[in-house]
C-alpha positions in Angstrom: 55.6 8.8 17.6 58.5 10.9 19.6 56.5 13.7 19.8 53.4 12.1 21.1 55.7 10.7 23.8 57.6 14.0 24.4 54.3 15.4 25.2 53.1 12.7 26.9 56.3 13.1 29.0 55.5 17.0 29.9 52.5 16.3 30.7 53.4 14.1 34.0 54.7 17.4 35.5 51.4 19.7 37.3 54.1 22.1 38.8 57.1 24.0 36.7 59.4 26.1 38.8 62.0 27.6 36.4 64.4 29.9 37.7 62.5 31.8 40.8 64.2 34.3 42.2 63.2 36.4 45.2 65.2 39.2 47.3 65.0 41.1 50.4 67.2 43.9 49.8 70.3 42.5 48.9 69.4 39.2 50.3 68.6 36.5 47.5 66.2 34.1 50.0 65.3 32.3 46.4 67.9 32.0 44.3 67.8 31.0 40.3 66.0 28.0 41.8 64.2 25.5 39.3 62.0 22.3 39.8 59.4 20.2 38.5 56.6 18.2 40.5 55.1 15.3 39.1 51.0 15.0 38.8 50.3 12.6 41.9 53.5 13.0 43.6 54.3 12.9 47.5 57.3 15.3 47.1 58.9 16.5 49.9 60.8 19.9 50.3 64.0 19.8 53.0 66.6 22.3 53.6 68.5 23.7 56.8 66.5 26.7 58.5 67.1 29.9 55.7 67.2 27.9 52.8 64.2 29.7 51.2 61.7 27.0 51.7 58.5 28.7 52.7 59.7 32.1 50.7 59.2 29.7 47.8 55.9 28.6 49.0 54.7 32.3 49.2 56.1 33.2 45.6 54.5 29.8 44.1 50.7 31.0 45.9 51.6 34.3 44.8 51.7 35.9 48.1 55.1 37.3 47.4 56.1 38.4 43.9 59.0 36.7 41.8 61.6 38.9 41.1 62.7 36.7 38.0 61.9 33.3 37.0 58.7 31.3 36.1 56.2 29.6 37.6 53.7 27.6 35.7 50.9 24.9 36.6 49.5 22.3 34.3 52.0 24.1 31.4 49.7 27.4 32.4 51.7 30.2 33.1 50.9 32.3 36.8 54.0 33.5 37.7 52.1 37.2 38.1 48.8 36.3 39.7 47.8 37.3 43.4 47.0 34.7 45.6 43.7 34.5 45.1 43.8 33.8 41.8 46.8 30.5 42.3 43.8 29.3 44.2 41.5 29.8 41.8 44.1 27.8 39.9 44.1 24.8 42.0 46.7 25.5 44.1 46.5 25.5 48.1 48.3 25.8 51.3 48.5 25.4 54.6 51.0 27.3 57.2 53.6 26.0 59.9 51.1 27.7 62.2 47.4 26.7 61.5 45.4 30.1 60.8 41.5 28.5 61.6 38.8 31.1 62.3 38.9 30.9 66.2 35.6 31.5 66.8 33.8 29.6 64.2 32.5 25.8 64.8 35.2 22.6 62.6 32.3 22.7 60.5 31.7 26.3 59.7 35.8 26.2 59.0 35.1 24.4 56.0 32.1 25.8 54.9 32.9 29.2 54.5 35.6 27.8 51.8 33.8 27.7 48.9 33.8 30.9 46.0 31.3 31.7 44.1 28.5 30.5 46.0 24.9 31.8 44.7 24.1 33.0 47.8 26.9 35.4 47.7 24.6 37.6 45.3 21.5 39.6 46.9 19.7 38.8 44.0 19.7 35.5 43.3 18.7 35.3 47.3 16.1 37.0 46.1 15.1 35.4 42.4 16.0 31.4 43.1 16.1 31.0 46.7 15.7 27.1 45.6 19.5 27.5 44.0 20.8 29.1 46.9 19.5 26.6 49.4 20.8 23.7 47.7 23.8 24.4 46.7 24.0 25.8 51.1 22.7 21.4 51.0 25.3 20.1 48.9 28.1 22.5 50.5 26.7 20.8 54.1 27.1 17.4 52.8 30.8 17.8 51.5 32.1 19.3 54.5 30.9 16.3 56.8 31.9 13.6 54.5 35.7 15.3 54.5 35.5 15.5 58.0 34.5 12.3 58.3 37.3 11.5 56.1 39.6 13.3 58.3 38.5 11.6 61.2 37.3 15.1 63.1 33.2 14.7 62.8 33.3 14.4 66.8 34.3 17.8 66.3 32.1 19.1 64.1 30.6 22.0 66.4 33.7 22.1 68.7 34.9 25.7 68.3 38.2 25.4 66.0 39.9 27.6 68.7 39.4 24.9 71.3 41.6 22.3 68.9 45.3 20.7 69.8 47.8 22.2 67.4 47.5 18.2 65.7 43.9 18.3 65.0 44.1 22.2 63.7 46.5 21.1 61.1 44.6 18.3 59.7 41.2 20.6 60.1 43.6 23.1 57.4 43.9 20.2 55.4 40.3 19.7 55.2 39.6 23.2 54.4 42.4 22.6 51.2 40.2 20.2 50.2 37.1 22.0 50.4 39.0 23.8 47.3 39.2 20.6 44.8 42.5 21.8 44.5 45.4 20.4 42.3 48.0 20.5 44.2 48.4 20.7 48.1 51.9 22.9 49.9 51.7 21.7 53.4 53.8 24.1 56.0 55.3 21.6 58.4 52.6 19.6 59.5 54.6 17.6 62.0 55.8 20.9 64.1 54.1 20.5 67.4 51.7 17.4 67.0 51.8 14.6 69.1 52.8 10.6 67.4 49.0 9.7 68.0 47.4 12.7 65.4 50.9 13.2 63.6 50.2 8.9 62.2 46.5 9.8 61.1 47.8 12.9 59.6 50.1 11.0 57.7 47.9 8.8 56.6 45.1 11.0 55.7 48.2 12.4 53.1 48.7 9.1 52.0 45.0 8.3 51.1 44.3 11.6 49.5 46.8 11.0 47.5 45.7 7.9 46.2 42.0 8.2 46.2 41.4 11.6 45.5 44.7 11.9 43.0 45.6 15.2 44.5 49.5 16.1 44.5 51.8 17.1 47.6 54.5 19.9 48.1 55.3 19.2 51.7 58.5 21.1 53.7 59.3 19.5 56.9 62.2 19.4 59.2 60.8 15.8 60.5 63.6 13.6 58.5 61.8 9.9 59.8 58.4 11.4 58.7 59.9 13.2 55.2 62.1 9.9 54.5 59.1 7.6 55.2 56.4 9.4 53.3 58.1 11.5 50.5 59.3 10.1 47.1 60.8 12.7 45.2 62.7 14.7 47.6 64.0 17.7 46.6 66.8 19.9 48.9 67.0 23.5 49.0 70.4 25.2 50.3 70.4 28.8 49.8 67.8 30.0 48.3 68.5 26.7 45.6 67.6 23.3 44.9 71.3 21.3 46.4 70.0 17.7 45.6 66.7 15.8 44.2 66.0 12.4 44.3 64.8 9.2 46.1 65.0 9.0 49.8 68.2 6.6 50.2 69.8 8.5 47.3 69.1 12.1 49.4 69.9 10.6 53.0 73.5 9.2 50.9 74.2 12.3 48.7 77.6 13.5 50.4 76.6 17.4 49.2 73.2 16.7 51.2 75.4 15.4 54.1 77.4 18.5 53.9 75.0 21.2 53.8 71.9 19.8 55.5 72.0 16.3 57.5 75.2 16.4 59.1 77.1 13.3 59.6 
């Protein structure tokens, strides 16, 4: 009986960061730092400018290598595999400053997401053209609906280029979840977005969450937004995790205060 709930127990967290460390010379801008985040989780990622926050996000997407430490998603261990393989994995991102393909239509953003496409291989282009063409259909159909999910099919042929910096950052979003990932690390989505877009991205993060079950790593610098929307909140201070907890437990945590916050 305590074994099935032990197990039931570690199998609540998706994402196991266990002492990651990562250096720049002989600066440490992750250091020894270890965290869990919970399957279905809104959990947001604060710390003063330098505290290793999106270093972490590089390490845990395997953009960066660790130097030490592990890094595991649903219990499987990845702490050595490139980028495109964490993706692979179900994990995602999105960066303080969006990175759409300019000259490409909203639409064509997301299409061009999927791996492993049929079409991808000359022959089968050439052998089942039928395959090829509807998996092109049912590609089509699930990068409207998410756009219409995000609010942004008036932009469907708008050039992404032509965007606000608000409406990039939720387009980035939709191209995450072109993926089906697991887990979602957003980059400061509230950095340069107006109240209007920065409300519906919000709550397109809320409603993923709950209808699609998809889980949330979010740094931000935005306390109203990170207090309001995050539940854990975790607090990095060089290169560590300071503090983790509820929002009025992290906004009253005197080492928080001290280090991050201010008075």
């Amino acid at each position: 009986m305590s074994l099935l709930k032990k197990k039931s127990q570690s199998n609540t967290n998706l994402l196991e960061i266990n002492r990651v460390t990562k250096s720049f010379g002989g600066l440490k801008a992750v250091n020894n730092c270890s965290f869990n985040i919970k399957k279905g989780s809104i959990t947001g990622l604060i710390g003063p400018n330098g505290a290793g926050k999106t270093t972490l996000f590089n390490v845990i997407t395997g953009q960066l290598p660790a130097d030490e430490g592990s890094i595991k998603i649903d219990g499987e261990e990845i702490t050595e595999l490139p980028s495109y393989k964490t993706f692979k994995k179900g994990i995602v991102r999105t960066f303080q400053i969006p990175r759409e393909l300019k000259r490409m239509t909203v639409l064509e953003n997301l299409m061009v997401i999927k791996s492993n496409q049929s079409g991808e291989n000359l022959f089968t282009t050439w052998l089942n053209p039928w395959k090829v063409k509807r998996e092109e259909i049912d590609n089509l159909n699930k990068a409207e609906e998410i756009l219409d999910f995000l609010k942004l099919s008036h932009l469907a042929d708008e050039y992404a280029g032509n965007l606000s910096t608000g409406q990039k950052k939720l387009l980035e979003i939709g191209r995450t979840l072109m993926s089906e990932p697991k887990i979602i690390l957003l980059d400061e989505p509230a950095a340069g977005v107006n109240p209007t877009l920065m409300n519906n991205i919000v709550e397109r993060i809320v409603a993923i969450s709950k209808e699609r079950k998809i889980t949330f790593l979010i740094i931000e610098h935005n306390m109203e937004l990170i207090m309001n929307l995050c539940n854990p909140i975790i607090v990095m201070s060089s290169g560590s995790k300071l503090a983790e907890g509820n929002p009025r437990s992290v906004r009253n945590n005197p080492v928080v205060i001290d280090a991050y916050l201010g008075n």
